[in-house]
C-alpha positions as CSV (number, residue, x, y, z in Angstrom):
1,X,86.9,108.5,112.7
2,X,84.1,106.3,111.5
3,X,81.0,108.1,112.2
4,X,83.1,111.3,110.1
5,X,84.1,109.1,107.4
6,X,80.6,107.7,107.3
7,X,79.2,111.3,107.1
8,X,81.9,112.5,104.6
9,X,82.6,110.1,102.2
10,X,80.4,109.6,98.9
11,X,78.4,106.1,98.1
12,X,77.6,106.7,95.0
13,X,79.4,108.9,91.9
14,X,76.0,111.0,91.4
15,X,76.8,112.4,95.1
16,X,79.2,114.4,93.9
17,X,78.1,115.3,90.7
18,X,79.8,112.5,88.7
19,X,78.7,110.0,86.1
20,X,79.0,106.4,86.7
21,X,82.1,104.4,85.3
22,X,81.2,103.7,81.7
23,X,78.1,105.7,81.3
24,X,78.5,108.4,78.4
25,X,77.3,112.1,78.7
26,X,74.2,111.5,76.1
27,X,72.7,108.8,78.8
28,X,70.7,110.2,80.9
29,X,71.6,109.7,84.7
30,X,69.3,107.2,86.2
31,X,67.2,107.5,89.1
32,X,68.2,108.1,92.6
33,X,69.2,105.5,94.6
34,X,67.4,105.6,98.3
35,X,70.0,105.3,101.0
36,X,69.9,101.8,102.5
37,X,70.6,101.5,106.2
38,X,74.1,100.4,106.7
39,X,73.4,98.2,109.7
40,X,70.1,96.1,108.0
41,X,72.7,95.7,105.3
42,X,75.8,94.1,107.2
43,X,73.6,91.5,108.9
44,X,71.9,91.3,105.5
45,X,74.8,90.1,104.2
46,X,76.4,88.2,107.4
47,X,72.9,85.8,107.3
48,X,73.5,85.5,103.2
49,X,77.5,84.6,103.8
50,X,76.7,82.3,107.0
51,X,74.8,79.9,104.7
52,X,77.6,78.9,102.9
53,X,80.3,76.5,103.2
54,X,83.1,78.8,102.4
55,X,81.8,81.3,104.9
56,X,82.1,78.7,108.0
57,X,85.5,77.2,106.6
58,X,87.0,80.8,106.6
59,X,85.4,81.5,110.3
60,X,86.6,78.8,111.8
61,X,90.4,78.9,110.6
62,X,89.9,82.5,111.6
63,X,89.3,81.8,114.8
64,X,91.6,79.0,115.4
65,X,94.1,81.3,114.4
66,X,93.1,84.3,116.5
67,X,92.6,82.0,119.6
68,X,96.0,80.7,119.3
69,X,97.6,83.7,118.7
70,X,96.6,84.9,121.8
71,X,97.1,81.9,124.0
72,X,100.6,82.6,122.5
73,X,100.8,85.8,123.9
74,X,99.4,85.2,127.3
75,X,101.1,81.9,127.8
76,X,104.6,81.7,126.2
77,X,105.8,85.2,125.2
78,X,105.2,86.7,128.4
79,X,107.4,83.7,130.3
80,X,110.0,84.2,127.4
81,X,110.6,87.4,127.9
82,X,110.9,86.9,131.5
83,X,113.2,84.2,131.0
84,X,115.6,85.9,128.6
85,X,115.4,88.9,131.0
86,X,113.8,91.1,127.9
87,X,112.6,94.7,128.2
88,X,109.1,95.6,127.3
89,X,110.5,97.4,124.6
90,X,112.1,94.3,123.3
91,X,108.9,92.0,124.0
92,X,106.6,95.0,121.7
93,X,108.9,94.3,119.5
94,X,108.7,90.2,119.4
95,X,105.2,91.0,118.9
96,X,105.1,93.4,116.3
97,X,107.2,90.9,114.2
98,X,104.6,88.5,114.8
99,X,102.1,91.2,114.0
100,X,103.9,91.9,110.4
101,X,104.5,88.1,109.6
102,X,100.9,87.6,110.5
103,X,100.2,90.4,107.8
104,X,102.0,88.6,105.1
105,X,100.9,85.4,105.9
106,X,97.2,86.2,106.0
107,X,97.5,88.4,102.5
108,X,99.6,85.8,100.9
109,X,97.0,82.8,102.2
110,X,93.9,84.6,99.9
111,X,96.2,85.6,96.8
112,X,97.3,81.6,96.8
């Protein structure tokens, strides 16, 4: 679905014929923009980001997180469900409780 979406969707209002947000009909449009690479500017940004504080704090509580969630997984809800004689129905479901409480937790983490 990405390379469609990439093809189909509009980067700028003027790509489909629209004014910017807050420009009036009497200004005139400005110039064209030149396409950027996408790629050039995601590791643009990543080298720009990774030079800040804020940008290593968040990595590394990311990946703490991910690393532990998945050591959960492999090591203690596999044996559980073993244990309690669980179906892999029931197990999915374990984990895409953790799944959605991981969701909430991680959206209300940024808002706080």
């Amino acid at each position: 679905m990405i390379p469609l979406v990439a093809w189909l969707l509009p980067e700028r209002p003027g790509d489909v014929k629209l004014r910017p947000v807050g420009e009036t009909a009497t200004q005139p449009t400005g110039p064209a923009v030149a396409p950027k690479n996408p790629i050039k500017v995601a590791f643009g940004t990543l080298a720009m980001a990774s030079k800040t504080r804020d940008f290593w704090l968040l990595f590394f509580s990311f990946f703490v997180c991910g690393a532990s969630t998945n050591g959960y997984v492999d090591t203690h809800l596999i044996a559980m469900c073993s244990d309690y004689d669980l179906t892999q129905v029931q197990g999915a479901t374990l984990l895409a409780t953790m799944g959605i409480f991981d969701l909430f937790g991680t959206t209300l983490s940024g808002a706080v």
